[in-house]
N, CA, C and O atoms as CSV, one atom per row, in Angstrom:
chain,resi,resn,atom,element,x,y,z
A,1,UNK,N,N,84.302,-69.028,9.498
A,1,UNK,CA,C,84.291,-70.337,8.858
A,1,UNK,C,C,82.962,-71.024,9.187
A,1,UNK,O,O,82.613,-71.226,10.350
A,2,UNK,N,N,82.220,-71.382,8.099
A,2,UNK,CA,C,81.086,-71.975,8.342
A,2,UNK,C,C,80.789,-73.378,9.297
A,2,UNK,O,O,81.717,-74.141,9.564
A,3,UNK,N,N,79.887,-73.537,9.607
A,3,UNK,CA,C,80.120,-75.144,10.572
A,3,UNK,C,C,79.677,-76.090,9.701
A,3,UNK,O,O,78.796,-75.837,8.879
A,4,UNK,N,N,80.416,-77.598,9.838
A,4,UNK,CA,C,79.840,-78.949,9.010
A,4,UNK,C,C,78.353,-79.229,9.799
A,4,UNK,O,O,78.279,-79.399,11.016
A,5,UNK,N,N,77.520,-79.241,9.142
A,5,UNK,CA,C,76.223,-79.919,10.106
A,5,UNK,C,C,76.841,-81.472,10.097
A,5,UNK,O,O,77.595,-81.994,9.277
A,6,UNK,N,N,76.191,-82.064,11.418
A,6,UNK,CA,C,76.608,-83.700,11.641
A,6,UNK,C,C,75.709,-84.153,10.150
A,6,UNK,O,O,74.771,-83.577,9.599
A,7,UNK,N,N,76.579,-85.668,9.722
A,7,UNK,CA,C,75.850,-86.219,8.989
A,7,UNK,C,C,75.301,-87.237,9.531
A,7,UNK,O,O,74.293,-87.807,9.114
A,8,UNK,N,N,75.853,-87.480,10.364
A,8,UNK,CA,C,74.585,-89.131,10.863
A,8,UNK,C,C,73.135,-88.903,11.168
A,8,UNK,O,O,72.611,-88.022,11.849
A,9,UNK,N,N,72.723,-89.686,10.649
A,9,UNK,CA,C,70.958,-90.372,10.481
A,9,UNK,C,C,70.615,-89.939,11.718
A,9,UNK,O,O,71.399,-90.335,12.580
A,10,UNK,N,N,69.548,-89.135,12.191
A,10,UNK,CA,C,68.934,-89.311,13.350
A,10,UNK,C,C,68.464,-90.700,13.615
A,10,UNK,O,O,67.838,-91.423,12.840
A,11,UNK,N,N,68.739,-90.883,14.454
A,11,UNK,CA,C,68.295,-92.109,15.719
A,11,UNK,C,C,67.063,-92.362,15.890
A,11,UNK,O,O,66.558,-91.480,16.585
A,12,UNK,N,N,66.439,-93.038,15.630
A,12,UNK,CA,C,64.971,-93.021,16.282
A,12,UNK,C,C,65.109,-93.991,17.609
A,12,UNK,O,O,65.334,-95.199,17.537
A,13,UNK,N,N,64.943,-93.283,18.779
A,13,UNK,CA,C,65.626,-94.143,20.101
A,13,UNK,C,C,64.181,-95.012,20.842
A,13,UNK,O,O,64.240,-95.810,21.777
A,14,UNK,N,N,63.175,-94.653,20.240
A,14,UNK,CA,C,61.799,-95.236,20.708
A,14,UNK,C,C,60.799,-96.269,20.065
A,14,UNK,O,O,59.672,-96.735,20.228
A,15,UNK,N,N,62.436,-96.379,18.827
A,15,UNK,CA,C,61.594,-97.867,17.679
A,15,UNK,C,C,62.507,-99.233,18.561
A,15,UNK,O,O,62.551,-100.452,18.399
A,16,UNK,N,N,63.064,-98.402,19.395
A,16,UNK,CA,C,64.115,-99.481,20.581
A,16,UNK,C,C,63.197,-100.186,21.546
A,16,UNK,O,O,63.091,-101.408,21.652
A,17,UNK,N,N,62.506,-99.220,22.277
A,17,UNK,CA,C,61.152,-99.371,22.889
A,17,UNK,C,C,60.298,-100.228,22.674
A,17,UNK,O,O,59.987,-101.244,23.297
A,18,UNK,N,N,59.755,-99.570,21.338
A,18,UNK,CA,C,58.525,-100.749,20.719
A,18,UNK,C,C,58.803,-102.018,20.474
A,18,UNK,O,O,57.968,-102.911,20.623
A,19,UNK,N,N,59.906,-102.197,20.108
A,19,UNK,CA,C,60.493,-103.444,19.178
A,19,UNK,C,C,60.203,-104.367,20.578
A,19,UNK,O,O,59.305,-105.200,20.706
A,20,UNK,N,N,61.226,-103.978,21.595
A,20,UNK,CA,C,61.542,-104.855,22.684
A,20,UNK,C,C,60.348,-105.246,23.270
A,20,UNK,O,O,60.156,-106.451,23.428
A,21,UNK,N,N,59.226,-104.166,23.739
A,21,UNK,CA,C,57.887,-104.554,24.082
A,21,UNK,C,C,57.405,-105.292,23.134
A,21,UNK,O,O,56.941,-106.275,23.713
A,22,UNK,N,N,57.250,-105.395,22.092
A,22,UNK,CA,C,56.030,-105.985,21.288
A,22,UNK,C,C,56.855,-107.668,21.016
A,22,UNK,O,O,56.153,-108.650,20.771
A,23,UNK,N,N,58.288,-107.765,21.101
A,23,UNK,CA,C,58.936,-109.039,21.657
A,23,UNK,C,C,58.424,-109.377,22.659
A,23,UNK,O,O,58.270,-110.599,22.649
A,24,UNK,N,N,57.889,-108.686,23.996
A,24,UNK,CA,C,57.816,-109.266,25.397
A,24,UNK,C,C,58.847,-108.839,25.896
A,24,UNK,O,O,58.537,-108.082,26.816
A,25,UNK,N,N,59.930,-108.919,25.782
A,25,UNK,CA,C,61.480,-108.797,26.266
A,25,UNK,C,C,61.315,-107.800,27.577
A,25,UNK,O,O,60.315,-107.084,27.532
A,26,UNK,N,N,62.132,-107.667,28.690
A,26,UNK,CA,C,62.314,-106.641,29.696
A,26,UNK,C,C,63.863,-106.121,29.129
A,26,UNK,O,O,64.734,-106.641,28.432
A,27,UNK,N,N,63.749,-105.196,29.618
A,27,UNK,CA,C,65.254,-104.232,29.606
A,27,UNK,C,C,66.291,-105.317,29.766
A,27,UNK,O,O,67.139,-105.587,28.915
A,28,UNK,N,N,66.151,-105.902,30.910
A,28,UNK,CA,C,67.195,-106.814,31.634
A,28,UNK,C,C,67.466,-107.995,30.595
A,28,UNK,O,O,68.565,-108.452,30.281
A,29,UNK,N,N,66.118,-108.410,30.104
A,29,UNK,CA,C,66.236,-109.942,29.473
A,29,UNK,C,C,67.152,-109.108,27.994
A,29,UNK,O,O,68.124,-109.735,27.574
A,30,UNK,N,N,66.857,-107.964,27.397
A,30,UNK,CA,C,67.324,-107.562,26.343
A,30,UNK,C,C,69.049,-107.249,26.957
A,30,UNK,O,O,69.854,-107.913,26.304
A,31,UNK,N,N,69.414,-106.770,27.566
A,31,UNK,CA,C,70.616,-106.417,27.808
A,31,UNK,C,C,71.349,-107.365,27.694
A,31,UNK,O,O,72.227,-107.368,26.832
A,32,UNK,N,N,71.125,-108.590,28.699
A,32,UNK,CA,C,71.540,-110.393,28.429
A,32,UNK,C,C,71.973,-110.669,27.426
A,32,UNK,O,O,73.105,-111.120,27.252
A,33,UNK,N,N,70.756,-110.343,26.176
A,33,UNK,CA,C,70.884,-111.001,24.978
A,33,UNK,C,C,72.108,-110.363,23.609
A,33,UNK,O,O,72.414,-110.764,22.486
A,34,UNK,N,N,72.586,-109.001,24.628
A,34,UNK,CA,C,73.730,-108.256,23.571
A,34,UNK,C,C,74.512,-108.036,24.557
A,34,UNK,O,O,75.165,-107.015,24.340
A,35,UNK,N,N,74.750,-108.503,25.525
A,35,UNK,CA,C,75.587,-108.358,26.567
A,35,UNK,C,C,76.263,-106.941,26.480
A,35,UNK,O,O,77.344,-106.519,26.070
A,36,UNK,N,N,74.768,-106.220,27.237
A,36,UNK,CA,C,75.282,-104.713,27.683
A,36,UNK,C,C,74.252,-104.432,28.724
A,36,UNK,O,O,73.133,-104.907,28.913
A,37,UNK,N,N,74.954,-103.520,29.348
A,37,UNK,CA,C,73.918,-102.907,30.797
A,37,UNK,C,C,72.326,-102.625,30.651
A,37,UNK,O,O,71.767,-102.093,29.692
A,38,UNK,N,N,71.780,-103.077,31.754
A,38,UNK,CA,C,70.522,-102.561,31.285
A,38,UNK,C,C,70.106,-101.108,31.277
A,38,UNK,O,O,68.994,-100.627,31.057
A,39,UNK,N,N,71.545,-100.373,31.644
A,39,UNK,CA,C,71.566,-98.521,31.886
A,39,UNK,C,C,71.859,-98.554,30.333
A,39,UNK,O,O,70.913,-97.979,29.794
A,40,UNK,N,N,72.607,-98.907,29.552
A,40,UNK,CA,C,72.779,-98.752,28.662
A,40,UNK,C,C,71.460,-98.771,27.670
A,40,UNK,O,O,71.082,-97.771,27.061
A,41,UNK,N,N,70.741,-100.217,27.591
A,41,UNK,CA,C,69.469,-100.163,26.676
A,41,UNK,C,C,68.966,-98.867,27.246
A,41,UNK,O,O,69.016,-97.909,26.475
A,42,UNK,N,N,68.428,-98.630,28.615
A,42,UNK,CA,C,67.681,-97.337,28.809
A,42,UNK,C,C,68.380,-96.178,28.488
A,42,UNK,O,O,67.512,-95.322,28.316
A,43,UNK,N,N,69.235,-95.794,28.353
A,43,UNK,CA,C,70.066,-94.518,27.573
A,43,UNK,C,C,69.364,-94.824,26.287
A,43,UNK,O,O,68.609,-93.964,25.834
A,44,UNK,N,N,69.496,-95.717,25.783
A,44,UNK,CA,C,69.354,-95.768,23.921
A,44,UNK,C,C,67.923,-95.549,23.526
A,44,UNK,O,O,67.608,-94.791,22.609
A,45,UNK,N,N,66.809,-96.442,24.461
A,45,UNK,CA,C,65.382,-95.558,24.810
A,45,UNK,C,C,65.388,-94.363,24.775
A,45,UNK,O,O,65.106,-93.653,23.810
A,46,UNK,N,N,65.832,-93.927,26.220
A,46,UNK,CA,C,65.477,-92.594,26.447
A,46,UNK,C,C,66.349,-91.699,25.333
A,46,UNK,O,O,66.551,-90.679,25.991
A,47,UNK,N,N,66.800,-91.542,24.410
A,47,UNK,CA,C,67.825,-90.803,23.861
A,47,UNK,C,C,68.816,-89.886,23.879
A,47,UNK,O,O,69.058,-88.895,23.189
A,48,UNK,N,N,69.495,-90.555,25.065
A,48,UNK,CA,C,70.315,-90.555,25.802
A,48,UNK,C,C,71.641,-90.481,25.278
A,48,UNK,O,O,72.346,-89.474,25.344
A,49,UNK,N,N,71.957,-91.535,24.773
A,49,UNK,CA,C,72.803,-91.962,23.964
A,49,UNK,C,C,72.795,-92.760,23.083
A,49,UNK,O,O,72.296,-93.649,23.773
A,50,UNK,N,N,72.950,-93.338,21.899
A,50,UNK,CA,C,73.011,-94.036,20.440
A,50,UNK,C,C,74.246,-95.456,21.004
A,50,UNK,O,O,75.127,-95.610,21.851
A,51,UNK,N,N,73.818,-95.964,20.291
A,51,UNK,CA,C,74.619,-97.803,19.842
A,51,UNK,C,C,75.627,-97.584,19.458
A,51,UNK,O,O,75.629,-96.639,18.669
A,52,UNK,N,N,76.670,-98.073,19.660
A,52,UNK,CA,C,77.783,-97.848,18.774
A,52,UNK,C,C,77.720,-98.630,17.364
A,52,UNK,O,O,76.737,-99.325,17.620
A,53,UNK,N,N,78.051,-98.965,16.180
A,53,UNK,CA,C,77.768,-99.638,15.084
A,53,UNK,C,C,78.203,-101.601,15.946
A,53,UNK,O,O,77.954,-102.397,15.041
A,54,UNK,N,N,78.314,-101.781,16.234
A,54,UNK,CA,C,79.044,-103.332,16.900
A,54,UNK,C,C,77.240,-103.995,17.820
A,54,UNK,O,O,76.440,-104.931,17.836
A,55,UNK,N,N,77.566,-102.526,18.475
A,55,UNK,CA,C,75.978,-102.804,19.734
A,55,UNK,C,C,74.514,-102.670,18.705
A,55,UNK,O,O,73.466,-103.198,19.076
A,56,UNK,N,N,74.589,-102.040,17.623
A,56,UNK,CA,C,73.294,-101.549,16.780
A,56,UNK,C,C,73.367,-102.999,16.086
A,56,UNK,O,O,72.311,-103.625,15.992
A,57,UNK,N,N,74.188,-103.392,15.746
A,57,UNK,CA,C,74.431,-104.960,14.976
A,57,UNK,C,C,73.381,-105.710,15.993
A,57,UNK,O,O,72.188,-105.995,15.896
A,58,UNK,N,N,74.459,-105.913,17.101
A,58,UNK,CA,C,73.924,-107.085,18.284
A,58,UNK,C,C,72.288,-106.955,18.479
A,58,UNK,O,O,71.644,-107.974,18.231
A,59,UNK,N,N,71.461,-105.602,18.968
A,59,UNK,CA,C,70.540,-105.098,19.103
A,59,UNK,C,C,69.339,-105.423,17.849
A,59,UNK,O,O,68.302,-106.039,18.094
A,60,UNK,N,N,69.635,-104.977,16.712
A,60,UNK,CA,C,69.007,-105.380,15.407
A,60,UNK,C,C,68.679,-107.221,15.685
A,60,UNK,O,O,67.577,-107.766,15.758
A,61,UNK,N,N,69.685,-107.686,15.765
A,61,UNK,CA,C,69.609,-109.818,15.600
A,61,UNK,C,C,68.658,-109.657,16.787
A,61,UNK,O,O,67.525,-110.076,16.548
A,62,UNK,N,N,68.847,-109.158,17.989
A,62,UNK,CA,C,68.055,-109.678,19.057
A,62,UNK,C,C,66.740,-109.071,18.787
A,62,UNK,O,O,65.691,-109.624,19.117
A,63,UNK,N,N,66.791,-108.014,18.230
A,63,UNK,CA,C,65.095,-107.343,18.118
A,63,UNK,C,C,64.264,-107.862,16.448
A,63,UNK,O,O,63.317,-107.297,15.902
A,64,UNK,N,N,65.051,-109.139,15.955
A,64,UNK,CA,C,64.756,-109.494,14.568
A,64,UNK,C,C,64.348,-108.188,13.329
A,64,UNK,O,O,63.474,-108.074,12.469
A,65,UNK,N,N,65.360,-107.447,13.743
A,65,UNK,CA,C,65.220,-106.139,12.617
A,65,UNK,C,C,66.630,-105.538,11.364
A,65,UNK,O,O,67.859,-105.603,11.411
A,66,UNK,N,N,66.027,-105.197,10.743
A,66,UNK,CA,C,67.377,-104.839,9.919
A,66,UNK,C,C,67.741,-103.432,10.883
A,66,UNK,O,O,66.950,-102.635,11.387
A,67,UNK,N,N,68.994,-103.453,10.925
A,67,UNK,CA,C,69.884,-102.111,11.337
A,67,UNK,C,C,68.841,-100.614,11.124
A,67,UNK,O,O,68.434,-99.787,11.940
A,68,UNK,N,N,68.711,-100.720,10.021
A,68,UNK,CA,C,67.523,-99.729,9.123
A,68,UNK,C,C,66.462,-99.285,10.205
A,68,UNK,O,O,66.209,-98.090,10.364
A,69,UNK,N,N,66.019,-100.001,10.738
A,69,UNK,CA,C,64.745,-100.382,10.984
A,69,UNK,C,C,64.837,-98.664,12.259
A,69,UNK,O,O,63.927,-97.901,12.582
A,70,UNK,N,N,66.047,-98.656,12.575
A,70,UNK,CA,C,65.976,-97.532,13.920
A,70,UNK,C,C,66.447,-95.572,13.395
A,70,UNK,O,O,66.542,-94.491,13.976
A,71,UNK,N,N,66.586,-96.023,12.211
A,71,UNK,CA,C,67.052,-94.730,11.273
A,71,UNK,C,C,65.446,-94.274,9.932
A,71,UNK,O,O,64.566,-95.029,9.520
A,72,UNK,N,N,65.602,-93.305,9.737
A,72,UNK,CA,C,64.718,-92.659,9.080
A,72,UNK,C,C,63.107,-93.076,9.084
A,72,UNK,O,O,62.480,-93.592,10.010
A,73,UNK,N,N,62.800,-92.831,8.236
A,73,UNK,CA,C,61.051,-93.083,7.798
A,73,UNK,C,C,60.788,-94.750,7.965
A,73,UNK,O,O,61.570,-95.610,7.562
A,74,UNK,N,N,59.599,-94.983,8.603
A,74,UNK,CA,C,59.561,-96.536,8.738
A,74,UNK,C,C,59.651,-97.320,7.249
A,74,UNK,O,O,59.404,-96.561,6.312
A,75,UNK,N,N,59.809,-98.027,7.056
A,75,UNK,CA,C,59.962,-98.886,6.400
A,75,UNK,C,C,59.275,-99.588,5.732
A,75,UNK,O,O,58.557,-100.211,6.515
A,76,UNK,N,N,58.917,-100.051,4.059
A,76,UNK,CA,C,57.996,-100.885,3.926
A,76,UNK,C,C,57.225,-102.376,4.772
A,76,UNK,O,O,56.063,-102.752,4.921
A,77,UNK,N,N,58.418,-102.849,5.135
A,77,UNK,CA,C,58.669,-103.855,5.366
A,77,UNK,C,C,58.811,-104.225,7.068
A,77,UNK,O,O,59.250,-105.170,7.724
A,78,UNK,N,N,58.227,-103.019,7.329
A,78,UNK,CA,C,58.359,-102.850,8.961
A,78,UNK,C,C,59.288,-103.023,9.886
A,78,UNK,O,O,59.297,-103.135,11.112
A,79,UNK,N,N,60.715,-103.018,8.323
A,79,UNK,CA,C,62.020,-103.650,9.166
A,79,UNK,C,C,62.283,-104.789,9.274
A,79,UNK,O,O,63.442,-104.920,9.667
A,80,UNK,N,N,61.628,-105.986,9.072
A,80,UNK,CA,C,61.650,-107.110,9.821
A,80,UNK,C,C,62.824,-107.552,8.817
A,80,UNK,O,O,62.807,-107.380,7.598
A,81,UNK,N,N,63.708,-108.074,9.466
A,81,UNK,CA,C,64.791,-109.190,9.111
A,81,UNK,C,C,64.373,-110.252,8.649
A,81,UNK,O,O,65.162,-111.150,8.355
């Protein structure tokens, strides 16, 4: 029996990175602002582990980006919300 390949979007876990630096933001001050661990933001950096759809919401408002902005080819629009 053949296997389903996954369908979800690769992750881009290092537009997490940029976003937050080029805010200023620290890990810590970002975690605050979606109320989650700062082990957690660094999992989602390092690609570790992915957002759940609830945390990718919260994450997007605090990093002023559309959801989009961390999935496929950049964006015209650089993402910005």
């Amino acid at each position: 029996m053949p296997r389903i390949a996954n369908k979800r979007p690769k992750f881009f876990s290092e537009r997490v990175y940029e976003r937050r630096v080029l805010l200023g933001f620290t890990m810590r001050h970002l975690s605050k602002k979606i109320n989650k661990s700062p082990s957690a933001v660094y999992k989602w950096e390092s690609g570790a582990t992915r957002p759940t759809a609830p945390s990718l919401a919260k994450l997007s408002k605090a990093l002023h980006v559309k959801p989009d902005y961390f999935f496929g080819p950049p964006l015209e629009n650089g993402g910005i919300a």
